[in-house]
N, CA, C and O of each residue as an XYZ file, in Angstrom:
388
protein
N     -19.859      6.644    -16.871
C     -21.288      6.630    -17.105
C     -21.734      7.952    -17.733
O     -22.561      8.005    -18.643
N     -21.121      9.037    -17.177
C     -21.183     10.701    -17.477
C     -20.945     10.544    -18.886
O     -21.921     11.036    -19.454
N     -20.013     10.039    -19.843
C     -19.554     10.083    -20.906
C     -20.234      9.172    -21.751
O     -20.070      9.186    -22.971
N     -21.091      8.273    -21.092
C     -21.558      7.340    -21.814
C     -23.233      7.632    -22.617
O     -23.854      7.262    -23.612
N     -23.393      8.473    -21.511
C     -24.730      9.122    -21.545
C     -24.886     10.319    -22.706
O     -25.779     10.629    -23.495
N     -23.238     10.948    -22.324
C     -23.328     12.135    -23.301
C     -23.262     11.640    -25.187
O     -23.768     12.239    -26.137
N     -22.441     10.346    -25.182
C     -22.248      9.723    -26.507
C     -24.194      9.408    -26.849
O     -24.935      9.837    -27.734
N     -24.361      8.768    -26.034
C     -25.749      8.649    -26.744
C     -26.962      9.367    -27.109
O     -27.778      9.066    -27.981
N     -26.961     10.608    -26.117
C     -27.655     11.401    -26.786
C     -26.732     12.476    -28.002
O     -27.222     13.193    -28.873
N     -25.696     12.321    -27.763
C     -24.775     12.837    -29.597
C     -25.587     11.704    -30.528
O     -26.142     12.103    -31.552
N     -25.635     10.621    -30.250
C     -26.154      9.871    -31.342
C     -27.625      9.768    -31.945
O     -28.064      9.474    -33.057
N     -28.188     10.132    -30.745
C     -29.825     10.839    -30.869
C     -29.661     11.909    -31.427
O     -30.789     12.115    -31.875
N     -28.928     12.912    -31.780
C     -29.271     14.219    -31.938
C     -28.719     13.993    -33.399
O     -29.350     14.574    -34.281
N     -27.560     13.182    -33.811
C     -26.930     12.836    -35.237
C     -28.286     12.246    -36.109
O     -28.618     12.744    -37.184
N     -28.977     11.160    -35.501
C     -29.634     10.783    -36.055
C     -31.098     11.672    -36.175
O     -31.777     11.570    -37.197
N     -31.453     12.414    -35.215
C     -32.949     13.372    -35.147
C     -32.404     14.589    -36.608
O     -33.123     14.914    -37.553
N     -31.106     14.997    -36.382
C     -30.340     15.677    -37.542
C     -30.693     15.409    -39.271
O     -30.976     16.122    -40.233
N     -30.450     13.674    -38.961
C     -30.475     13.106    -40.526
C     -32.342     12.742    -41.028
O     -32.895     12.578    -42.116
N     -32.829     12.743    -39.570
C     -34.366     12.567    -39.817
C     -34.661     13.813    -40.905
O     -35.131     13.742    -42.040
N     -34.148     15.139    -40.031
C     -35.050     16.495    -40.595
C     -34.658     16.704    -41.792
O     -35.251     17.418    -42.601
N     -33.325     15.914    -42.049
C     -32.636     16.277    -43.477
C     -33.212     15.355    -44.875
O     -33.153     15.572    -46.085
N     -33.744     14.312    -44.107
C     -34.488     13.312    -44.997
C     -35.816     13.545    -45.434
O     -36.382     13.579    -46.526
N     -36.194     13.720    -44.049
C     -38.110     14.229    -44.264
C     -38.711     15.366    -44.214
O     -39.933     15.376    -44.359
N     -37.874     16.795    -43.961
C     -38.553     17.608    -43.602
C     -37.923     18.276    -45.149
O     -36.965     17.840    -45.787
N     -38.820     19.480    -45.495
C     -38.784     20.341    -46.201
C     -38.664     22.167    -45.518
O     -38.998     22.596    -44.413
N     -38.110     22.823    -46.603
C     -37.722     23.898    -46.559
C     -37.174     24.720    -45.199
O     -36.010     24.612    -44.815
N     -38.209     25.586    -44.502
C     -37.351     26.269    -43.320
C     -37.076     25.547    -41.914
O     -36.279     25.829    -41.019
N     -38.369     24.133    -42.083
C     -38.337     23.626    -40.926
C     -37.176     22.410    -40.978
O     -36.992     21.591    -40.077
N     -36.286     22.503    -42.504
C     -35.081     21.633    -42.591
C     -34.305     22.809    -42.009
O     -33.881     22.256    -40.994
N     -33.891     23.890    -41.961
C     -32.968     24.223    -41.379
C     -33.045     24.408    -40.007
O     -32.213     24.115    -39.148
N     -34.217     24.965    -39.887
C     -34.436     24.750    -38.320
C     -33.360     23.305    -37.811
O     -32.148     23.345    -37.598
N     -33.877     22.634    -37.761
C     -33.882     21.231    -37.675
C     -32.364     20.878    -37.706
O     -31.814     20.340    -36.746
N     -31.720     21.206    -38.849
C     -30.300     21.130    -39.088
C     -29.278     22.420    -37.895
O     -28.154     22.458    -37.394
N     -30.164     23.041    -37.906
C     -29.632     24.489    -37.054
C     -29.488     24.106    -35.686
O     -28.420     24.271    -35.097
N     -30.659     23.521    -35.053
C     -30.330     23.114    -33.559
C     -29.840     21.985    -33.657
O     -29.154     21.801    -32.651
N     -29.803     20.887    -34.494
C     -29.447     19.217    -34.683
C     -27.544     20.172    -33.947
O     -27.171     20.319    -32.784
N     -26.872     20.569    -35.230
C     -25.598     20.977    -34.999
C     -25.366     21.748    -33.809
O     -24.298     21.593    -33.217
N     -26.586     22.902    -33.196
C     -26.050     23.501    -32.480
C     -26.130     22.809    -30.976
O     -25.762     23.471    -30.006
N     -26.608     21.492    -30.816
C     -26.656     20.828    -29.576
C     -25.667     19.650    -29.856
O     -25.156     19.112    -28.873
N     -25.340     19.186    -31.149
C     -23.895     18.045    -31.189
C     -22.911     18.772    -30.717
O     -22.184     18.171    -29.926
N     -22.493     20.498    -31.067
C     -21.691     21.144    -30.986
C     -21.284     21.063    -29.491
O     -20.084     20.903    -29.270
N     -22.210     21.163    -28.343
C     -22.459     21.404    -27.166
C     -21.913     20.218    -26.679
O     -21.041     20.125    -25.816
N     -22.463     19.330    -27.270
C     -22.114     17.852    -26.488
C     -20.696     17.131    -26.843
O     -20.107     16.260    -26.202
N     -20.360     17.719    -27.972
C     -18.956     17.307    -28.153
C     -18.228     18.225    -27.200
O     -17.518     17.705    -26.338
N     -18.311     19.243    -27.253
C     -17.345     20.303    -26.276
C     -17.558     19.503    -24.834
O     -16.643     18.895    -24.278
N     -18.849     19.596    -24.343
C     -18.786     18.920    -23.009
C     -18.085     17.853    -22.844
O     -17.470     17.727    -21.785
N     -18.008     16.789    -23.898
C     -17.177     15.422    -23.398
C     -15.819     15.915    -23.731
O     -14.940     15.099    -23.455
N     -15.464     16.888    -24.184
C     -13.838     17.327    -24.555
C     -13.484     17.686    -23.316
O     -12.510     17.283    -22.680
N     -14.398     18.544    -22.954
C     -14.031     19.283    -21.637
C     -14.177     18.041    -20.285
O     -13.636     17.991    -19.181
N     -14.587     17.662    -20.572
C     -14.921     16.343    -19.162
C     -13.577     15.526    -19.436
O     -13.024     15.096    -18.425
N     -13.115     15.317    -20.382
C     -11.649     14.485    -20.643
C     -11.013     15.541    -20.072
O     -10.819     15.436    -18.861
N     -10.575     16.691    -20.697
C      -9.471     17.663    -19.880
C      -9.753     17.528    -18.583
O      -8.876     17.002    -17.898
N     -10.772     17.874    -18.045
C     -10.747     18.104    -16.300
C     -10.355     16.415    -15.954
O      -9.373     16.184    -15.249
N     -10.926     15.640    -16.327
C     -10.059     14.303    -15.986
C      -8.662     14.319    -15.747
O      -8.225     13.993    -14.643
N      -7.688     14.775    -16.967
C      -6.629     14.718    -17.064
C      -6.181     15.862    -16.155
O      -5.067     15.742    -15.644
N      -6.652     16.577    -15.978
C      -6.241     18.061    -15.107
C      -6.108     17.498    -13.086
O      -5.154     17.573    -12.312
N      -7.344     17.049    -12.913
C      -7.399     16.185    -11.925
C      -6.340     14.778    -11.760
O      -5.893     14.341    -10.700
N      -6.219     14.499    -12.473
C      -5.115     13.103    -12.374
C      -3.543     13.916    -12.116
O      -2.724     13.486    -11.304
N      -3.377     14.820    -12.738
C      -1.932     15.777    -12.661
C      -2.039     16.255    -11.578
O      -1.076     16.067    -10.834
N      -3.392     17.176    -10.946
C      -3.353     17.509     -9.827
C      -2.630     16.038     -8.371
O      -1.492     16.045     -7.900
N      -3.206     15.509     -8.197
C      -3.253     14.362     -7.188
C      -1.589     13.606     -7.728
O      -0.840     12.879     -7.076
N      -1.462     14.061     -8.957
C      -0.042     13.265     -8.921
C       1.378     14.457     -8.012
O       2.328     14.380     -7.233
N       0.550     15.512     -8.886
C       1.745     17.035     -7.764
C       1.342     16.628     -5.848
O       2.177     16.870     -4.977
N       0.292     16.159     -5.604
C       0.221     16.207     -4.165
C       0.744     15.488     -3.337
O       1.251     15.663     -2.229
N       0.460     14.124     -4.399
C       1.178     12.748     -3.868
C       3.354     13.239     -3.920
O       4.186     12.757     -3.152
N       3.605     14.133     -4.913
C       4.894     14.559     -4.515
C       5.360     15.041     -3.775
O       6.306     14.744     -3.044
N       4.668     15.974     -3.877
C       4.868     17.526     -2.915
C       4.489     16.685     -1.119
O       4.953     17.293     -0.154
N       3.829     15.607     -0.888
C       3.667     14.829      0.445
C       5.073     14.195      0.641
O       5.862     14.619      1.485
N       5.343     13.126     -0.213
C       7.013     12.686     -0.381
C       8.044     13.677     -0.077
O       8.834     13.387      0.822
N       8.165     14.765     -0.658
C       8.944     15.413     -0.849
C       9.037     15.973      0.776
O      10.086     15.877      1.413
N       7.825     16.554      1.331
C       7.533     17.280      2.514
C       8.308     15.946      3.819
O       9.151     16.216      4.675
N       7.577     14.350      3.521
C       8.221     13.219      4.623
C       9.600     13.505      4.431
O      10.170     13.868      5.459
N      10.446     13.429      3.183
C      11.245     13.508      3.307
C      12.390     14.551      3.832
O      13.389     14.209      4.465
N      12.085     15.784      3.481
C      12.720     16.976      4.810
C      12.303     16.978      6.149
O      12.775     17.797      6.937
N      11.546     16.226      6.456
C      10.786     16.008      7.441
C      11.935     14.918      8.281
O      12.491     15.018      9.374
N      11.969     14.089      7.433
C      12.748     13.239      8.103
C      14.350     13.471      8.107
O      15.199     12.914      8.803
N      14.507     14.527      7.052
C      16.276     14.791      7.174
C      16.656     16.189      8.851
O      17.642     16.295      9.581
N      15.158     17.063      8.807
C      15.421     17.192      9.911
C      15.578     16.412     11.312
O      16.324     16.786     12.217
N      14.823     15.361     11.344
C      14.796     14.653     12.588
C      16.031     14.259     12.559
O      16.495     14.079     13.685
N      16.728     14.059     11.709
C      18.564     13.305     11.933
C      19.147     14.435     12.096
O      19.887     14.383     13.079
N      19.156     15.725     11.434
C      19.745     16.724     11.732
C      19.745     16.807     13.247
O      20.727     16.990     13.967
N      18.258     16.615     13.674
C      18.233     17.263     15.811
C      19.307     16.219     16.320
O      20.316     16.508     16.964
N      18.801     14.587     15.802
C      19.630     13.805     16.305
C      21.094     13.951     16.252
O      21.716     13.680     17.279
N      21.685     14.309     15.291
C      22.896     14.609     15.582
C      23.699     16.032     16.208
O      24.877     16.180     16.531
N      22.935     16.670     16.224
C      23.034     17.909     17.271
C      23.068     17.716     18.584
O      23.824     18.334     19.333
N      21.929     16.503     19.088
C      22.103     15.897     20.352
C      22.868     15.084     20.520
O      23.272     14.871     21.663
N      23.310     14.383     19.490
C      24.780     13.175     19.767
C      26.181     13.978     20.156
O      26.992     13.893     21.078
N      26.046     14.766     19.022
C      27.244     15.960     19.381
C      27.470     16.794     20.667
O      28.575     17.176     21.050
N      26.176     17.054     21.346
C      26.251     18.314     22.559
C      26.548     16.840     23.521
O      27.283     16.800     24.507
N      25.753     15.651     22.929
C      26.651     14.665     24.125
C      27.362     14.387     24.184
O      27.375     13.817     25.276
N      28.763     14.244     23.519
C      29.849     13.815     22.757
C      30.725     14.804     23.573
O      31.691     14.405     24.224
N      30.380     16.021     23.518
C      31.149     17.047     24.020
C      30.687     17.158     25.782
O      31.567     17.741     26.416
N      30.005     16.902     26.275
C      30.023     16.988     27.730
C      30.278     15.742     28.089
O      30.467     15.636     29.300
N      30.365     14.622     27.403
C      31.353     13.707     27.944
C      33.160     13.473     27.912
O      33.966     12.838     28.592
N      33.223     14.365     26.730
C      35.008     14.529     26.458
C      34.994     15.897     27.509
O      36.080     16.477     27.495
N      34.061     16.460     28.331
C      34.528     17.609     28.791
C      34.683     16.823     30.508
O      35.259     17.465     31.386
N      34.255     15.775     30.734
C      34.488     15.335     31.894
C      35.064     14.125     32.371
O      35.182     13.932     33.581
């Protein structure tokens, strides 16, 4: 919706752009052309930048969802490790008697 909003006022500001360039004369055409560009400029960067942090965020949550896997899984190679430490100390006080 964030992105959808930002496209349309780019398209308001393209078109308020081509108004001043059509109808207006002399300084109040550059005016006109001067902020037209210097607020498309703005709004393109913002939706550039709203895609990166998208993509920045999606990479994030994909490292966490690993780094969780990764963590169950030593997690769980210790629990067999204790277990067999305790099979063993039993192993041996039963061959000791």
């Amino acid at each position: 919706m964030k992105s959808f909003i930002n496209i349309v006022t780019l398209l308001f500001f393209l078109y308020t752009g081509y108004y001043c360039h059509a109808n207006l004369n002399g300084i109040f055409l550059s005016i006109g052309v001067f902020f037209s560009g210097l607020i498309i400029g703005v709004l393109l960067m913002n939706i550039l930048l709203n895609v990166k942090n998208d993509k920045i965020n999606i990479y994030k949550r994909k490292l966490e969802k690993e780094s969780v896997s990764s963590d169950e899984a030593s997690a769980k190679v210790q629990i067999l490790e204790s277990k067999i430490n305790v099979l063993e100390k039993a192993l041996e006080n039963a061959l000791k008697k």
